[in-house]
Every structure is written in structure tokens, then in C-alpha cells.
C-alpha positions as CSV (number, residue, x, y, z in Angstrom):
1,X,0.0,0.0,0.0
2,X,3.0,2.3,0.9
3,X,4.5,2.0,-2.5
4,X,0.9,3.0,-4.0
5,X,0.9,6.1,-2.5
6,X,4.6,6.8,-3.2
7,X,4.2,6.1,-6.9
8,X,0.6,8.2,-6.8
9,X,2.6,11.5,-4.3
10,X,5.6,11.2,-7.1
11,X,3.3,12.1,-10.1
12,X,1.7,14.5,-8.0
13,X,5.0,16.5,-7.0
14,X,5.7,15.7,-11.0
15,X,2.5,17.6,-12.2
16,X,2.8,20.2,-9.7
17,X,6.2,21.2,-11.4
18,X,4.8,21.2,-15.0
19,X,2.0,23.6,-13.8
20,X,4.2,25.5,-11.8
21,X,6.4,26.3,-14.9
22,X,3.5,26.6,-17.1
23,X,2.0,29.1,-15.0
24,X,5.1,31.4,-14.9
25,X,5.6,31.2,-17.7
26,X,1.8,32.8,-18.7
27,X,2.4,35.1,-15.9
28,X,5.7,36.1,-17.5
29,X,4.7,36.3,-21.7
30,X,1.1,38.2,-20.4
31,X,2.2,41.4,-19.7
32,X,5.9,41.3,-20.1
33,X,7.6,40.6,-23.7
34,X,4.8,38.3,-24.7
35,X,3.4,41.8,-25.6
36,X,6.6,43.3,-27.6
37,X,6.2,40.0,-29.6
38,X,2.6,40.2,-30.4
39,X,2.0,43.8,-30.3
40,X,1.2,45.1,-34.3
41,X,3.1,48.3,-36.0
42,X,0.3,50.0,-37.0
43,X,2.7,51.8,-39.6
44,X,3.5,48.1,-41.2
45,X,0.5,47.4,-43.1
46,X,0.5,43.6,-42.9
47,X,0.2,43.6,-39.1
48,X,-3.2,41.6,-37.6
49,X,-4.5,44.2,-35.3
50,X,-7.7,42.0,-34.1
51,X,-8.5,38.4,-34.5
52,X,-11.8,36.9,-33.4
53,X,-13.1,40.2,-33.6
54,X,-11.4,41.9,-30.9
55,X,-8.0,43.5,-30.9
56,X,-4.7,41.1,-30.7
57,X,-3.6,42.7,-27.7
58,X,-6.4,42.1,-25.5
59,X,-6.8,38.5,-27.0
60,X,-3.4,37.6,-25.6
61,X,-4.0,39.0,-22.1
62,X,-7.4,37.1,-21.8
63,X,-5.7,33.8,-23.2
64,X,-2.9,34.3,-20.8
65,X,-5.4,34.5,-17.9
66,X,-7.4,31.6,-18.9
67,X,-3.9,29.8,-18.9
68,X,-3.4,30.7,-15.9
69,X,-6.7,29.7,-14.7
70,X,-6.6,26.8,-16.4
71,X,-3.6,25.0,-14.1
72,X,-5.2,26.5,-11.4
73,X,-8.4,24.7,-11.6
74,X,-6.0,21.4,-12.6
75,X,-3.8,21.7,-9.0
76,X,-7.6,22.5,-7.2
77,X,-8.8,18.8,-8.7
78,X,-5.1,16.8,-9.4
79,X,-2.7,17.8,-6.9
80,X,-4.3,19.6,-3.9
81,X,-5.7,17.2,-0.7
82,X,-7.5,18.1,2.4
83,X,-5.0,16.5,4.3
84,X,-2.1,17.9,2.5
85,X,-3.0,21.5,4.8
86,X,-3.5,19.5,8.1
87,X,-6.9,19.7,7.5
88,X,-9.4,16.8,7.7
């Protein structure tokens, strides 16, 4: 039974880095130079300046946030336990 929950705590602790890095890195592109890369020259022509219908700017801060969301919600279910706190 022991090595169960090893095996089960070590893909835990596993996840929990892969979201970690995920998440820093959306909360490093959002507002940082994930906005240098997509921001549009107006003066070049050939820049997108809105896709779906709103502008490219704004599109990448909202998909940033629902990234970061995202791995949230997936610690909440996969990683975090009651017991994990002390509680329960």
C-alpha cells in the first residue's frame, strides 16, 4: 500500500512542477515581452490588429489569464488534498 501512494505523491509532486512552470511562464509572456512579440506596428500594413473580432492585444492577455486559470483549476482537482493543509 505504501508504495501505492509513493508512486501516486511522485506524479503528484511531478504535475505540480509542470503547472508551476507553465503558470510562470503565462504570468511572464502576459504582460511582459509576450506583448513586444505580439504587439502590431500600426505603420506596417501587414500587421493583424484584431483576431476573433477583438484586438490582438487584448486576445493575448485574456488567453494568458485563462492559462493561468486553467492550471489552477487542474492543482484544485489533481494535486491539492485536504489533508495535505493538516486539515481533515
Amino acid at each position: 500500500m505504501g508504495d501505492v501512494n509513493r508512486d501516486t505523491s511522485g506524479k503528484r509532486k511531478r504535475l505540480g512542477v509542470v503547472l508551476t512552470m507553465v503558470f510562470l511562464i503565462a504570468m511572464t509572456m502576459g504582460p511582459g515581452p509576450g506583448m513586444r512579440l505580439i504587439n502590431p506596428d500600426v505603420e506596417s500594413g501587414e500587421a493583424p490588429v484584431m483576431v476573433f473580432g477583438v484586438p490582438i492585444v487584448y486576445a493575448w492577455g485574456v488567453g494568458c489569464f485563462l492559462i493561468q486559470v486553467s492550471v489552477i483549476v487542474t492543482a484544485y482537482v489533481l494535486i491539492w488534498r485536504k489533508n495535505d493543509a493538516g486539515v481533515g
